[in-house]
N, C-alpha and C positions, 0 to 999 in steps of 0.2 A: 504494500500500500504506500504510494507517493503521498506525502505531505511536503508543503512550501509553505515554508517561516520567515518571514520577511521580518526581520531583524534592525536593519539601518546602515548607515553610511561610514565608516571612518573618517576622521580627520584627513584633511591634506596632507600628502609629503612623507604619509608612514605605510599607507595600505599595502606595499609591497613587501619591503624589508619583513614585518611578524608574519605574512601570511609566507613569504619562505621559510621562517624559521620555524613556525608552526608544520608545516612541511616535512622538515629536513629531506627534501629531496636536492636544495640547491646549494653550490658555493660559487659566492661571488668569483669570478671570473677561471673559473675552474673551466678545461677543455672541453669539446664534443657539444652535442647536441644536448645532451641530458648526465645528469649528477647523479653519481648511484654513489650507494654507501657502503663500506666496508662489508668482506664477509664477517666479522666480527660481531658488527652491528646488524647483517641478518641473522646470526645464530639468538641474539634478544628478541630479535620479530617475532620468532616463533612461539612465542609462548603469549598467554591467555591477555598479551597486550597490556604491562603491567609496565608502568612510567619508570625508564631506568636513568641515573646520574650521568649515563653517556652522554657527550655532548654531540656524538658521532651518530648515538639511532635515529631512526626516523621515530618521533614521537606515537605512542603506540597506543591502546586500548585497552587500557582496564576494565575490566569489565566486574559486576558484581549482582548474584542475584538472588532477590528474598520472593518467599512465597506469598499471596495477597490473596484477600478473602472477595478482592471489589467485585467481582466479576457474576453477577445470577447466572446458575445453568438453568436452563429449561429446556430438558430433556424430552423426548419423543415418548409419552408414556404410552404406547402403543407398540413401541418395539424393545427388545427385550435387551437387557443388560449386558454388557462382554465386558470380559477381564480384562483393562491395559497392562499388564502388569510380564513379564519375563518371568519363563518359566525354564528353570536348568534341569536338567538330569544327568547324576555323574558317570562319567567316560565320554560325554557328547564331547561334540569338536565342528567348528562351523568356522569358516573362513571370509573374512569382511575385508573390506576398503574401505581407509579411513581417509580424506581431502581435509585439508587443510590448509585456506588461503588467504593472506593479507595482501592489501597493492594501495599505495596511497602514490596519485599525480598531482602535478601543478602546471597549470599551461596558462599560457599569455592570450587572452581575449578580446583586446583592443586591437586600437592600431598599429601594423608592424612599427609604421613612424615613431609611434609612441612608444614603444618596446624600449627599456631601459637597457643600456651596453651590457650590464653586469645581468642581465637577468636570461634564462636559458631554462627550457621547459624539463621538468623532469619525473623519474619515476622510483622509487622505492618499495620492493616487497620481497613477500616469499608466496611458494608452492609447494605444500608437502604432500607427496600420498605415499602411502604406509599399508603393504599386504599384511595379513597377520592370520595364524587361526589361532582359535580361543577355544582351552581345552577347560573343561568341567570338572574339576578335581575333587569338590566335595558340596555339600549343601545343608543348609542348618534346620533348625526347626523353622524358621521364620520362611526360608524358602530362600533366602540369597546365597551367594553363592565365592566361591574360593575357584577362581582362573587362572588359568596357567597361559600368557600370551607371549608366541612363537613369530617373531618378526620373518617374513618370509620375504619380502620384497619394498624396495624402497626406489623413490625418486625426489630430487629437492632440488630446487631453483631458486636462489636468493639474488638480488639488484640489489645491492644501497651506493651509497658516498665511493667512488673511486675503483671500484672492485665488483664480481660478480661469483657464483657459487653454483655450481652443478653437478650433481651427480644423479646417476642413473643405475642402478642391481641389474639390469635387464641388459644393458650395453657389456659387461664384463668390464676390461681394465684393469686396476690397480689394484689388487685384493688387501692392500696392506693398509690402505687411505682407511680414515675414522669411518667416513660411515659404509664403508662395507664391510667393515667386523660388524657393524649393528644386524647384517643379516646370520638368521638362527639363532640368533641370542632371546634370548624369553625375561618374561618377569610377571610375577604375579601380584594379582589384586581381588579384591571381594567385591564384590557386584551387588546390589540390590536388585528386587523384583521391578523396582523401580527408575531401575539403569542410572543407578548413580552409584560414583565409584565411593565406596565406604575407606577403603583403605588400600592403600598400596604396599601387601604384606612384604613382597622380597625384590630389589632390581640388582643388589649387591653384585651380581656376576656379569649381568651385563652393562651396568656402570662400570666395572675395570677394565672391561674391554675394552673401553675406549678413553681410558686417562692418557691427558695429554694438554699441553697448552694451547696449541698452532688455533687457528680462526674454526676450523674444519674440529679438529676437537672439540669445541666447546658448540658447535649447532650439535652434533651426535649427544654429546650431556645434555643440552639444552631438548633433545629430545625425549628422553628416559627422566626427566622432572617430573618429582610428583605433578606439579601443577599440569603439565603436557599431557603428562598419561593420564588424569581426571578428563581433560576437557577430549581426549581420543576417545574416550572409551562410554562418557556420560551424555546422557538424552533426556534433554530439559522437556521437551513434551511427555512425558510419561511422567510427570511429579502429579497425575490424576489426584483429584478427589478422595478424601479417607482410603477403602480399603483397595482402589481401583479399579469399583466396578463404576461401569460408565453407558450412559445410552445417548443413542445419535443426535445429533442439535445440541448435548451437554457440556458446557464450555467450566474452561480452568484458567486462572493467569499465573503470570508470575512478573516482575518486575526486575529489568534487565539494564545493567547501566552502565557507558560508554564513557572516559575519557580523551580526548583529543587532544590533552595538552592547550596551547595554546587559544586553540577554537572553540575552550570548556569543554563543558562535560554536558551528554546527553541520556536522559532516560527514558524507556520506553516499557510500558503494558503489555506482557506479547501474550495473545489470546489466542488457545486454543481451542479449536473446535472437532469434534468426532463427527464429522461429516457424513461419513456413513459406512457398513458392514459392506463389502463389495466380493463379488466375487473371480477370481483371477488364479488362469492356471489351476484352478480345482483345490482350491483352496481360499478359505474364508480372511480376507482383510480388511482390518480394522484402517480407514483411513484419516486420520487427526491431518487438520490444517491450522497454518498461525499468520495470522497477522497483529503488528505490533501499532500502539497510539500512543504519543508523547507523552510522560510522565513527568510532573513536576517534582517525583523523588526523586533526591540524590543528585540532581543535576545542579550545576552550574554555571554563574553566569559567565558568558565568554569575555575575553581578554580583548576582542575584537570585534566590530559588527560586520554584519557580513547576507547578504541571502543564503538562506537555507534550506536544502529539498532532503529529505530520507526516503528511502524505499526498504522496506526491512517485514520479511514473510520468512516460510517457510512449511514443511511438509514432513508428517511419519507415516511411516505403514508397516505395520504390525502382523504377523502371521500369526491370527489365532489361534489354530492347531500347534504348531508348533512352540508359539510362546518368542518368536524369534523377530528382530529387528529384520526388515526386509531392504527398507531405506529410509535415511532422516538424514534430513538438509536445513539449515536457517542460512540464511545471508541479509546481509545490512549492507545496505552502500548509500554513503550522504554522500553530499555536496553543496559544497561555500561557495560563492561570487561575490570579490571583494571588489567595491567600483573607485576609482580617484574622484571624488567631486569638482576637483578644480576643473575637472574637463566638460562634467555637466553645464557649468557654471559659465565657465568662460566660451561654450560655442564651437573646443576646439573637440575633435574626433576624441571619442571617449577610448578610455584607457580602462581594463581589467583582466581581473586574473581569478581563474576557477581553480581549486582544488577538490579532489577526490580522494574517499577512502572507500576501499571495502573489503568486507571479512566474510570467509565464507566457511562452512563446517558441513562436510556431510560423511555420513557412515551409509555403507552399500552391502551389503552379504552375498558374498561371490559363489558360496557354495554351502 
């Protein structure tokens, strides 16, 4: 769902300078087309967008989220209740693809004339996907579960400040580089019925694998952080209602919030809804849809005024029978327009600059 926040004007004489810095995709007169950052500064990108003292990252997304009561379900009481909930049995083994991707631009919107010397469009992010099967080691009374997860295949793609970062399991190559020791190595965590990761009980084996300091070192660490492995492995749509029984038209929220550094901080409502019991491939799916609505929690005001659009949705689907994640995706991508008034003002060709962020999360089950 698109929303446009119209915000206001900056002062003259500054609207370019924060909105790079806010950025960090530019340096003043730094070479090429476009300003990438350190792989150093992509091994920080990748994690749940948590504002680091780098003066080198590209300013990232924290994100934080509590459960909220705002939301009435009003349920299809005509159709009959289904479990959102995960369902383990031990010795199972199902094999997922997990995406993971940030990208934040800034690009020149005015007139080239107006284009300031130092100023050059740029790009900063990452792309992670991560094969994995998830073995079923044991299971409690409550029903969650103790997982045993086997990295089987990896690809990563980082842009920041100066530098760029790629690797590919699937190309072969260098079997000695950090992260292709990450392939085969396992680590396990406790799973709720409710696809949130409770604990991260052991990574110890495959953190040594890849001690080391080089740039490439620290994204493979940066990958096996608790904080990384939560957000791979957990699925904010299934935080259902009490015991998570649920029926079609029955909605749940939760409240989801964004920093940007310089551009504040944004929060958003993201509302579920159990769209409906479908059926596909001979098997009964449960399909939950989200769309998110601006939140005056936890946000802040920005540093800068600026036009503002969000687009921020997303989708689960649930294999009843089996109890299994099939597919879940959310993505958020804003966007700022910071305009020079002097230019409104005086008559001459207007001068501006758009930036973009966006985050994206989806988990797929390959088999």
């Amino acid at each position: 769902m698109a929303r446009r926040i119209r915000i206001g004007i900056i002062v003259t004489g500054v609207f370019i300078g924060p909105m790079l810095a806010a950025c960090g995709c530019h340096s003043a007169g730094a070479p090429g087309s476009g300003v990438q950052v350190t792989p150093q500064a992509a091994a920080t990108a990748t994690s749940q967008e948590t504002t680091s003292s780098q003066g080198m990252q590209p300013p990232a997304t924290a994100d934080q989220t509590q459960q909220t009561q705002g939301t009435q379900a009003i349920p299809d009481e005509s159709k009959s209740a289904v479990d959102l909930t995960l369902r383990f049995s031990p010795g199972s083994i199902a094999t997922y693809r997990a995406v993971m991707e940030q990208e934040r631009t800034v690009t020149w919107q005015g007139d080239e004339s107006a284009r300031p010397p130092q100023f050059k469009d740029g790009r900063s992010g990452t792309r992670i996907e991560m094969t994995f099967a998830q073995a079923v080691e044991g299971v409690d009374a409550d029903g969650n579960a103790v997982v045993r997860i086997t990295i089987e295949g990896l690809k990563y793609a980082g842009a920041a400040r100066n530098a760029s970062l790629e690797f590919d399991s699937q190309a072969g190559g260098d079997s000695t580089r950090p992260l292709a020791k990450l392939i085969g190595q396992n680590y396990r965590i406790r799973l709720s019925r409710r696809a949130e990761v409770l604990e991260v009980v052991d990574a110890v084996q495959a953190r040594s694998a890849v001690a080391g300091d080089s740039p490439e070192h620290q994204v493979a660490q940066r990958l096996l952080s608790d904080e990384e492995i939560r957000n791979r492995h957990a699925v904010a749509a299934m935080a259902a209602p009490k015991d998570g029984q649920v029926r079609p038209g029955q909605q749940w929220s939760s409240i989801k919030s964004f920093s940007f550094g310089s551009m504040g901080s944004k929060s958003f409502e993201r509302v579920y809804t159990l769209k409906e019991v479908a059926a596909k491939d001979g098997r009964r799916i449960a399909v939950v849809e989200m769309s998110a609505i601006p939140s005056a929690a936890m946000a802040e005001q920005p540093q800068l005024m600026f036009d503002s659009m969000d687009n921020y949705d997303g989708r689960l689907e649930l294999d009843l029978g089996s109890g299994q994640v099939r597919e879940y995706v959310e993505q958020i991508r804003s966007e700022w327009v910071v305009a020079d008034p002097q230019t409104m003002q005086d008559g001459s060709k207007p001068a501006a600059v758009k930036m973009t962020a966006m985050r994206l999360n989806r988990l797929e089950l390959v088999k």
